[in-house]
N, CA, C and O atoms as CSV, one atom per row, in Angstrom:
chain,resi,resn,atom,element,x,y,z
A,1,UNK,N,N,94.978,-185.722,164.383
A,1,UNK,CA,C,93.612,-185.622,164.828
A,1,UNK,C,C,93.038,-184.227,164.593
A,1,UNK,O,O,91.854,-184.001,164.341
A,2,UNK,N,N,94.260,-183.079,164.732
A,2,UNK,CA,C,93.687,-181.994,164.259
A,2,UNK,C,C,92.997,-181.478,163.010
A,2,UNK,O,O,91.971,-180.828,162.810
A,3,UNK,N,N,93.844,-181.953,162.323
A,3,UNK,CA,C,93.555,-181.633,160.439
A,3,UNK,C,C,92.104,-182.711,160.609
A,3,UNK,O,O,91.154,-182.187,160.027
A,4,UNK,N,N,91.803,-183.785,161.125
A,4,UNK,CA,C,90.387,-184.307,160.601
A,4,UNK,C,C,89.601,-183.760,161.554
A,4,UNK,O,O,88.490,-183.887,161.038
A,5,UNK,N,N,89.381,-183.080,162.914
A,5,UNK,CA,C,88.721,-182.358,163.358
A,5,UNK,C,C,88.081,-180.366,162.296
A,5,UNK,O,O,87.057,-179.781,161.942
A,6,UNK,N,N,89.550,-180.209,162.287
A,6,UNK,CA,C,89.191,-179.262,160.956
A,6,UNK,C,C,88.398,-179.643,159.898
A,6,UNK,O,O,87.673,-178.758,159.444
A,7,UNK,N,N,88.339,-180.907,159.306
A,7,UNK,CA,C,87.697,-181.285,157.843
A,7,UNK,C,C,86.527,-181.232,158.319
A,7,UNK,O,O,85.748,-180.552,157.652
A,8,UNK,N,N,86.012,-181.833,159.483
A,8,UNK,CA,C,84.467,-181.875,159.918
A,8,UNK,C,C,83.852,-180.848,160.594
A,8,UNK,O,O,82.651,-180.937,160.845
A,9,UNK,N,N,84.574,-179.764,160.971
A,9,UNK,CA,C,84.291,-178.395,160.992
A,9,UNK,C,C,83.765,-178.074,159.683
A,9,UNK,O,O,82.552,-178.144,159.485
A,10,UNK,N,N,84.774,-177.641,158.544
A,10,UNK,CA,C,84.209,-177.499,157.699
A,10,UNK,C,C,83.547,-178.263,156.865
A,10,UNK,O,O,83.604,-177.651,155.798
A,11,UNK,N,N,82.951,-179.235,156.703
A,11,UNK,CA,C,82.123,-180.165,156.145
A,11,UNK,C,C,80.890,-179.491,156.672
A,11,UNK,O,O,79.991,-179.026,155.971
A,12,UNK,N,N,80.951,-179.486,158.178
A,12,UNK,CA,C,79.623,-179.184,158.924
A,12,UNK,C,C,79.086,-177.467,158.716
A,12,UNK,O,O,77.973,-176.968,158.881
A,13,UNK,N,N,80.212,-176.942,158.349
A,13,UNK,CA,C,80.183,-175.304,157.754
A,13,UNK,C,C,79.137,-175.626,156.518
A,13,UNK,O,O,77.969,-175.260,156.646
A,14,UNK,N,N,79.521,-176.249,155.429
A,14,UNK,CA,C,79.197,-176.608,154.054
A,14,UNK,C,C,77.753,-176.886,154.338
A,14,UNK,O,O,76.749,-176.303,153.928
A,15,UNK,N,N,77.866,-177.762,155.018
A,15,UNK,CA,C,76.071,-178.399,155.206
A,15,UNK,C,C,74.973,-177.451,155.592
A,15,UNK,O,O,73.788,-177.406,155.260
A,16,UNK,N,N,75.940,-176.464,156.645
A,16,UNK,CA,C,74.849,-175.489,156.748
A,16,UNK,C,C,74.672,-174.618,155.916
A,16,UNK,O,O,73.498,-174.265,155.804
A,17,UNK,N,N,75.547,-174.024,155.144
A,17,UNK,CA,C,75.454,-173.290,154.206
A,17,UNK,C,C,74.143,-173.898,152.994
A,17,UNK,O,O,73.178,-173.188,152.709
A,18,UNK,N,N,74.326,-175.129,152.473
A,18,UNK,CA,C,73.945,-175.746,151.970
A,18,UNK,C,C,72.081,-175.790,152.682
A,18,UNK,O,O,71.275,-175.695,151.757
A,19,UNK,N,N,71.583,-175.881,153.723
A,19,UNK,CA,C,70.754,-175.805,154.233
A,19,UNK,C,C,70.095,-174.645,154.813
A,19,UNK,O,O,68.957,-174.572,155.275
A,20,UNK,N,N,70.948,-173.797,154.720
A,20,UNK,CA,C,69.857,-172.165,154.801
A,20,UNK,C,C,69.836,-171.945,153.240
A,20,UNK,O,O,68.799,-171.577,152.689
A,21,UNK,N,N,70.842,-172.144,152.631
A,21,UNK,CA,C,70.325,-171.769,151.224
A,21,UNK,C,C,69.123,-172.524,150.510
A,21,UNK,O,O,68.307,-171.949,149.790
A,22,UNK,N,N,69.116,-173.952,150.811
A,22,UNK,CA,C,67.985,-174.424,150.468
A,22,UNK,C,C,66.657,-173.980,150.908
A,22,UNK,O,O,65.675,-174.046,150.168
A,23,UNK,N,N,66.613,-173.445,152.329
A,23,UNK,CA,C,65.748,-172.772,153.038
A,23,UNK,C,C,64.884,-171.135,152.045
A,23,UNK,O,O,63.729,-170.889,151.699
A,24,UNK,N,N,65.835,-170.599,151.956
A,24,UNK,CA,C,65.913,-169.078,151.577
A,24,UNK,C,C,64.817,-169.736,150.455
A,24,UNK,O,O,63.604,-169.907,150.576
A,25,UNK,N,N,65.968,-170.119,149.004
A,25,UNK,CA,C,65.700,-170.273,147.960
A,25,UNK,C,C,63.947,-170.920,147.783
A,25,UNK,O,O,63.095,-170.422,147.046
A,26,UNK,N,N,63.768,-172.101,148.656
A,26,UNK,CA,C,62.559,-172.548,148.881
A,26,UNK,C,C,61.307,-171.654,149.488
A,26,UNK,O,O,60.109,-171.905,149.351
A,27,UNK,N,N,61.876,-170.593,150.164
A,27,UNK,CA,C,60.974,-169.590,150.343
A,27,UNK,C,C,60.368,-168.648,149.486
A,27,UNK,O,O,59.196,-168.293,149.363
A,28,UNK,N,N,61.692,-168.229,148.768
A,28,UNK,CA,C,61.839,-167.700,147.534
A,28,UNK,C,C,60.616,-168.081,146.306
A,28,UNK,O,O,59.852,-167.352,145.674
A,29,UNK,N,N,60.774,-169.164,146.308
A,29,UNK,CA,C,60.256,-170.001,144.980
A,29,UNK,C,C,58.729,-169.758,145.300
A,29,UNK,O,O,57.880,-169.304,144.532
A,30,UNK,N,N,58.551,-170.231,146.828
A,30,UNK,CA,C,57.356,-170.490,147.302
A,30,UNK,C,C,56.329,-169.020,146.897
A,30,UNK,O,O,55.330,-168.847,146.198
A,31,UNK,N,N,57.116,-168.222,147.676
A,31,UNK,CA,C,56.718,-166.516,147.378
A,31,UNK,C,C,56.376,-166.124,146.233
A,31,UNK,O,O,55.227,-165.723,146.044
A,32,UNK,N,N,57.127,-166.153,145.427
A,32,UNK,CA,C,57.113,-165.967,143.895
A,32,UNK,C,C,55.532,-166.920,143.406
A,32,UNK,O,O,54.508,-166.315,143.089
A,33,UNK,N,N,55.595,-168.022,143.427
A,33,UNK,CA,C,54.223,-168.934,143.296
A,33,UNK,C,C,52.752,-168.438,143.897
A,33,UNK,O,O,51.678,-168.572,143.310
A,34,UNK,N,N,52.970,-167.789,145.297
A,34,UNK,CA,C,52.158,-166.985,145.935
A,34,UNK,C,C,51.449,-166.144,144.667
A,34,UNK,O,O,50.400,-166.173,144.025
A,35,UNK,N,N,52.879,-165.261,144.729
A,35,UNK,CA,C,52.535,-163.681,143.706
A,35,UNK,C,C,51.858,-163.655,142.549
A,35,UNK,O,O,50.993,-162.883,142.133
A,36,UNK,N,N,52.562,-164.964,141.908
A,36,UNK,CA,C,51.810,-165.760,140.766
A,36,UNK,C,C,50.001,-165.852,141.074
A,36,UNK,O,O,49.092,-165.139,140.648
A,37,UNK,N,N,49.991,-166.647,141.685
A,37,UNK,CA,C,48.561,-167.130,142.185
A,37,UNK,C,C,47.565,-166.161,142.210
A,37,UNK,O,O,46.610,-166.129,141.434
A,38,UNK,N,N,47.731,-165.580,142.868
A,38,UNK,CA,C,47.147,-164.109,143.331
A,38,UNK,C,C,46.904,-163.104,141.815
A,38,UNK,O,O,45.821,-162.816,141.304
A,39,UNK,N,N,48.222,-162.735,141.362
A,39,UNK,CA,C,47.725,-161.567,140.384
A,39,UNK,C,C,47.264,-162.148,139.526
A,39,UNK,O,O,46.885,-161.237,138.791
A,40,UNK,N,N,46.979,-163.144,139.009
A,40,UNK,CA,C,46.563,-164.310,137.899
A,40,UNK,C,C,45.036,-164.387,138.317
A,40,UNK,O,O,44.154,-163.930,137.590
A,41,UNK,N,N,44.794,-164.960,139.467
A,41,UNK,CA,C,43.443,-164.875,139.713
A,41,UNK,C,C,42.847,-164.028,139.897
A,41,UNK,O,O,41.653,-164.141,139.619
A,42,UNK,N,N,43.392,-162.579,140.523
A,42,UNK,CA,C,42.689,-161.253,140.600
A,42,UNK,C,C,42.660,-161.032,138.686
A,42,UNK,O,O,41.499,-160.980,138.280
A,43,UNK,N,N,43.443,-160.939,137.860
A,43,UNK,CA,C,43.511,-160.563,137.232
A,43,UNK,C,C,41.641,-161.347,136.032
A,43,UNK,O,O,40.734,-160.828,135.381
A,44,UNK,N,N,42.019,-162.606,136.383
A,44,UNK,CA,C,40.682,-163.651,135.978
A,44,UNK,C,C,39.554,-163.187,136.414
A,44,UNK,O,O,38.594,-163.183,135.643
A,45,UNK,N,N,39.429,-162.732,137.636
A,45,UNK,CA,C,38.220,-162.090,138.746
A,45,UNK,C,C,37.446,-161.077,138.272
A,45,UNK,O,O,36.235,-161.022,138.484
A,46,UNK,N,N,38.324,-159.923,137.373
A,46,UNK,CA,C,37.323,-158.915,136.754
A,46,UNK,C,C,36.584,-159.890,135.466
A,46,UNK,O,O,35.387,-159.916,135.184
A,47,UNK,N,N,37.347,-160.417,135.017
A,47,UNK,CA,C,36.259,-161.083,133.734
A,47,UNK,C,C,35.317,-162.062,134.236
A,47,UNK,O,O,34.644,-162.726,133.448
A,48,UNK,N,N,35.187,-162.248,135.940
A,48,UNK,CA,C,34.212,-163.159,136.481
A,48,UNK,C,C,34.767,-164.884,135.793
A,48,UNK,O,O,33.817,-165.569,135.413
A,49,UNK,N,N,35.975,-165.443,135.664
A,49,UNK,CA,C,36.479,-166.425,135.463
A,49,UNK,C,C,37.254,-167.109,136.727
A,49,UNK,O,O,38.114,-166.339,137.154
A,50,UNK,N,N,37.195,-168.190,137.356
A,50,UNK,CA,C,37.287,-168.627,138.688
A,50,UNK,C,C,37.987,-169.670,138.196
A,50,UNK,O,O,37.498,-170.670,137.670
A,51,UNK,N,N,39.085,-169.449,138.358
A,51,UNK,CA,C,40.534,-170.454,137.889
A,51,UNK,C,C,41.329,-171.102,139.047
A,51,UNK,O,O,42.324,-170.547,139.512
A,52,UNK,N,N,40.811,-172.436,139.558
A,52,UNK,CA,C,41.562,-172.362,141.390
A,52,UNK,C,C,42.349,-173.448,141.507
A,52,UNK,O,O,42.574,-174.053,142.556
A,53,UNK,N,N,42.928,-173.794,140.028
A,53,UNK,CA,C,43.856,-174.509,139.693
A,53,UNK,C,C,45.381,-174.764,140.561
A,53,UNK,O,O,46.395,-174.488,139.920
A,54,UNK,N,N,45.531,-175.208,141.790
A,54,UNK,CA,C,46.481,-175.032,142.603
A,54,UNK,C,C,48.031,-175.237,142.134
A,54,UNK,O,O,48.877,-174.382,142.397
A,55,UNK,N,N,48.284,-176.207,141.556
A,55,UNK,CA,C,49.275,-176.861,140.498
A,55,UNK,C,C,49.251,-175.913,138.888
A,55,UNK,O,O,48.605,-176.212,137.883
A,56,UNK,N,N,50.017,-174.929,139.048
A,56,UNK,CA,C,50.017,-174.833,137.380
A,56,UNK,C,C,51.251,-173.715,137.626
A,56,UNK,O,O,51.475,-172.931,138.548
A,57,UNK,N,N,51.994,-174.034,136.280
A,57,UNK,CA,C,52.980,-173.406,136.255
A,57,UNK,C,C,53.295,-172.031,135.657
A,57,UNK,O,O,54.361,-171.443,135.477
A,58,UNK,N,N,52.073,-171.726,135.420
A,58,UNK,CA,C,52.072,-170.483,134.938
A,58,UNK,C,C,52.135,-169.320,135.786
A,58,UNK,O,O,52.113,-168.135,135.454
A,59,UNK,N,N,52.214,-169.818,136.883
A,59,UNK,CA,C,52.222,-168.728,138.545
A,59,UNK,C,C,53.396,-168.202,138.708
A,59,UNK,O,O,53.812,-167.201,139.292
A,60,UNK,N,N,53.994,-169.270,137.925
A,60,UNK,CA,C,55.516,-168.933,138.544
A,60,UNK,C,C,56.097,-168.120,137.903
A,60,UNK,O,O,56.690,-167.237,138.523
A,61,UNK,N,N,56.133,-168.131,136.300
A,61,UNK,CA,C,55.711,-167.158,134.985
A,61,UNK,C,C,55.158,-165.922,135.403
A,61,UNK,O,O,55.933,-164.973,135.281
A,62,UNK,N,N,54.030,-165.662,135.866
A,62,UNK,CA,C,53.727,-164.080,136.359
A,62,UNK,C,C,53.845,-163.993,137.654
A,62,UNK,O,O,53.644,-162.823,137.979
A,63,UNK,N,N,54.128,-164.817,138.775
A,63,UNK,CA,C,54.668,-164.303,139.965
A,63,UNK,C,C,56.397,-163.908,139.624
A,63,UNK,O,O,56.905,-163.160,140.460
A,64,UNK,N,N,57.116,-164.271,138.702
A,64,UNK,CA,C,58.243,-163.699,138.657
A,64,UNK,C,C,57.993,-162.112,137.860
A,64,UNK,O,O,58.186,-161.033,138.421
A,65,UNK,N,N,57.612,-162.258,136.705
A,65,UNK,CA,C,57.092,-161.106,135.957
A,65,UNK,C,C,56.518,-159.676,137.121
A,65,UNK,O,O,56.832,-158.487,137.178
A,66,UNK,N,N,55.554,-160.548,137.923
A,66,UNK,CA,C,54.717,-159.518,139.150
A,66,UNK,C,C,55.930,-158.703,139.864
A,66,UNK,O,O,55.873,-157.489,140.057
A,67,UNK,N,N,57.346,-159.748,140.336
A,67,UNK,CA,C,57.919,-159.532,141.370
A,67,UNK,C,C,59.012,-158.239,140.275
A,67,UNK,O,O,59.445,-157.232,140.836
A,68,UNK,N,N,59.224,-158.421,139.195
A,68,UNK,CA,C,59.860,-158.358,138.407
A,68,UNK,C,C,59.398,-156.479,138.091
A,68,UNK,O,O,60.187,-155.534,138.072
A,69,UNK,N,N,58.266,-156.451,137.931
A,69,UNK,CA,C,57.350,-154.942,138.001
A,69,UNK,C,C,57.759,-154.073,139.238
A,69,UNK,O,O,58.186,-152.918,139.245
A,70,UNK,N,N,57.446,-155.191,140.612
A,70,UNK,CA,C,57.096,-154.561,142.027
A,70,UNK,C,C,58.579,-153.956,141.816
A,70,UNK,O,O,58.593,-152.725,141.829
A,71,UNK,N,N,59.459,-154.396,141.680
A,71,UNK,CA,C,60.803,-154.090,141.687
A,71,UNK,C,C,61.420,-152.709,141.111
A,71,UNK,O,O,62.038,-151.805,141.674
A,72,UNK,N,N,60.873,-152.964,139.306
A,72,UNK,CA,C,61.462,-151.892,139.005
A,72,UNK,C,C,60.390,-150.723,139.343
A,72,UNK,O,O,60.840,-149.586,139.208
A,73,UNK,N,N,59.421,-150.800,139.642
A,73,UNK,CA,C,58.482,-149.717,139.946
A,73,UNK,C,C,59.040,-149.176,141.522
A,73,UNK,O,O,58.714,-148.183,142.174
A,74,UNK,N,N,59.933,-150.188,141.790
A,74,UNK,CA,C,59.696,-149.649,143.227
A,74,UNK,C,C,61.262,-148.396,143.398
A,74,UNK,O,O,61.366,-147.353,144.044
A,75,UNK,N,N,62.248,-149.122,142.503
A,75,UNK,CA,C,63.402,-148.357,142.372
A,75,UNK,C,C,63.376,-147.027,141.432
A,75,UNK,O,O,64.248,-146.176,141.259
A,76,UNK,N,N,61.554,-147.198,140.674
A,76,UNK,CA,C,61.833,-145.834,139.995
A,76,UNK,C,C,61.347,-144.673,140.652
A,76,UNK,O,O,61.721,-143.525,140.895
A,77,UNK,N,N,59.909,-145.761,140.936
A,77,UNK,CA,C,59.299,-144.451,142.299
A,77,UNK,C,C,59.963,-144.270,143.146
A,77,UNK,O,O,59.789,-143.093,143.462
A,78,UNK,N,N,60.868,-144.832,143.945
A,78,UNK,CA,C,61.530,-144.393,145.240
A,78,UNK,C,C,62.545,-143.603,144.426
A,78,UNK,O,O,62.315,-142.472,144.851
A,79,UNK,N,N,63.394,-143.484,143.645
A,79,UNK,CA,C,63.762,-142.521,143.315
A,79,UNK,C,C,63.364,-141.089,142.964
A,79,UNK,O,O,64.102,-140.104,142.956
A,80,UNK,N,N,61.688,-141.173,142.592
A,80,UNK,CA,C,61.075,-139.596,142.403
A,80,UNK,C,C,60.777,-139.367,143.886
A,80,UNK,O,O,61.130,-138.260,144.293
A,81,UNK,N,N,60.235,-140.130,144.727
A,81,UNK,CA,C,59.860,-140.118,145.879
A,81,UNK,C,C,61.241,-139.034,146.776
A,81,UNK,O,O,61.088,-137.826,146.953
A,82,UNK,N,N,62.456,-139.783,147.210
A,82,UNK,CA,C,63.597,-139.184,147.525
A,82,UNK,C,C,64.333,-138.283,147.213
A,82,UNK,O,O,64.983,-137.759,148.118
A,83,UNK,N,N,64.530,-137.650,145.433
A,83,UNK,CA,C,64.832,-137.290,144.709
A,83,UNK,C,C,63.874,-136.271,143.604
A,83,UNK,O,O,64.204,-136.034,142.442
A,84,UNK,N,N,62.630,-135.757,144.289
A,84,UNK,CA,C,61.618,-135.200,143.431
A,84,UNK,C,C,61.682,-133.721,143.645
A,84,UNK,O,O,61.516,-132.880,142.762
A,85,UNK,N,N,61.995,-133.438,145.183
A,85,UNK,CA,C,62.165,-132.343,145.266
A,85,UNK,C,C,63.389,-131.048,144.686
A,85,UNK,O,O,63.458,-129.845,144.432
A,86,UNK,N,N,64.390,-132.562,144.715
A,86,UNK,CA,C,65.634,-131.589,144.104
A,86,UNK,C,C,65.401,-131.784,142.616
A,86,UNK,O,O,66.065,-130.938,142.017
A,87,UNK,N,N,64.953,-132.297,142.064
A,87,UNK,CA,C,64.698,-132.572,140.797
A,87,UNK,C,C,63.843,-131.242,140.061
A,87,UNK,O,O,63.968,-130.797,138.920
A,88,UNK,N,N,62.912,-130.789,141.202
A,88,UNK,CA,C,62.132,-130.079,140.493
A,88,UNK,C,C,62.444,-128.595,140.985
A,88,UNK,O,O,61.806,-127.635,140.553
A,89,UNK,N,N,63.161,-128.510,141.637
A,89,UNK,CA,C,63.831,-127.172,142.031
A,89,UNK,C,C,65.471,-127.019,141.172
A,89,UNK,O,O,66.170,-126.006,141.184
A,90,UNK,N,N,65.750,-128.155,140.561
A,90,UNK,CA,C,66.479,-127.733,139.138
A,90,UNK,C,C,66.171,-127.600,138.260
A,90,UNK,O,O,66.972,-127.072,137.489
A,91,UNK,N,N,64.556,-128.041,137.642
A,91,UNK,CA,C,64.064,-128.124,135.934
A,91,UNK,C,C,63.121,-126.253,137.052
A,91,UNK,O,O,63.277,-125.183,136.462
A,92,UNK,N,N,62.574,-126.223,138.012
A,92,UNK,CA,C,62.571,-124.563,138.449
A,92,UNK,C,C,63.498,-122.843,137.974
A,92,UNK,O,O,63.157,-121.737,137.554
A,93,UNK,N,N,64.849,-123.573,138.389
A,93,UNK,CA,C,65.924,-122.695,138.580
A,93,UNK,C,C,66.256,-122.708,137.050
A,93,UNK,O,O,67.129,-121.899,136.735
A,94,UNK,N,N,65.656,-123.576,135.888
A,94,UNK,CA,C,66.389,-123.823,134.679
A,94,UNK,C,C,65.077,-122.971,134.343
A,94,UNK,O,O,65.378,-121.791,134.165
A,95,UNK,N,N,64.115,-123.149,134.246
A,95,UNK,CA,C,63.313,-122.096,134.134
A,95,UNK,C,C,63.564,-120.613,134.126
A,95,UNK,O,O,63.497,-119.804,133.201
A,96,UNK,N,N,63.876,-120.463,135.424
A,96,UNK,CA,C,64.343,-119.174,135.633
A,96,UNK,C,C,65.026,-118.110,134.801
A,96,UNK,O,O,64.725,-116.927,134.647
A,97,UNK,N,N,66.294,-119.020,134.165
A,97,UNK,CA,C,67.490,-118.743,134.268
A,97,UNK,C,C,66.441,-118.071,132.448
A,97,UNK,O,O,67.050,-117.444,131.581
């Protein structure tokens, strides 16, 4: 009785696993579609073009691309951001020298 109490432990482990990941990922997707939506239509907005096409898959195409920017922009600037001062008090001291 033990070993099948164990199996449905972990079965019931699996399922949840299985169900926050579906969760996450579905948020994920959702977000990304958001990001899409948004910079696509701002982007339409300066040329005065009003695109309110809810269904289209091209969101998902530049909401990944968008997320894809926010990202590396964010790991390059936060690196000058954290890292600017010592940076520039060595190309300073190289000066110096």
């Amino acid at each position: 009785m033990s070993q099948n109490q164990e199996n449905n432990k972990k079965n019931l482990f699996i399922q949840d696993i299985f169900e926050i990941s579906s969760k996450i990922s579905t948020f994920f997707i959702i977000s990304i579609y958001i990001c899409g939506f948004l910079a696509l239509n701002a982007f339409f907005y300066k040329y005065n073009i009003v695109d309110v096409d809810l269904i289209n898959s091209n969101y998902l195409v530049v909401g990944s691309l968008f997320i894809l920017y926010i990202i590396t922009y964010g790991i390059f600037a936060g690196r000058s951001i954290i890292f600017g001062k010592v940076w520039l008090h060595q190309q300073i001291d190289l000066l110096n020298k």
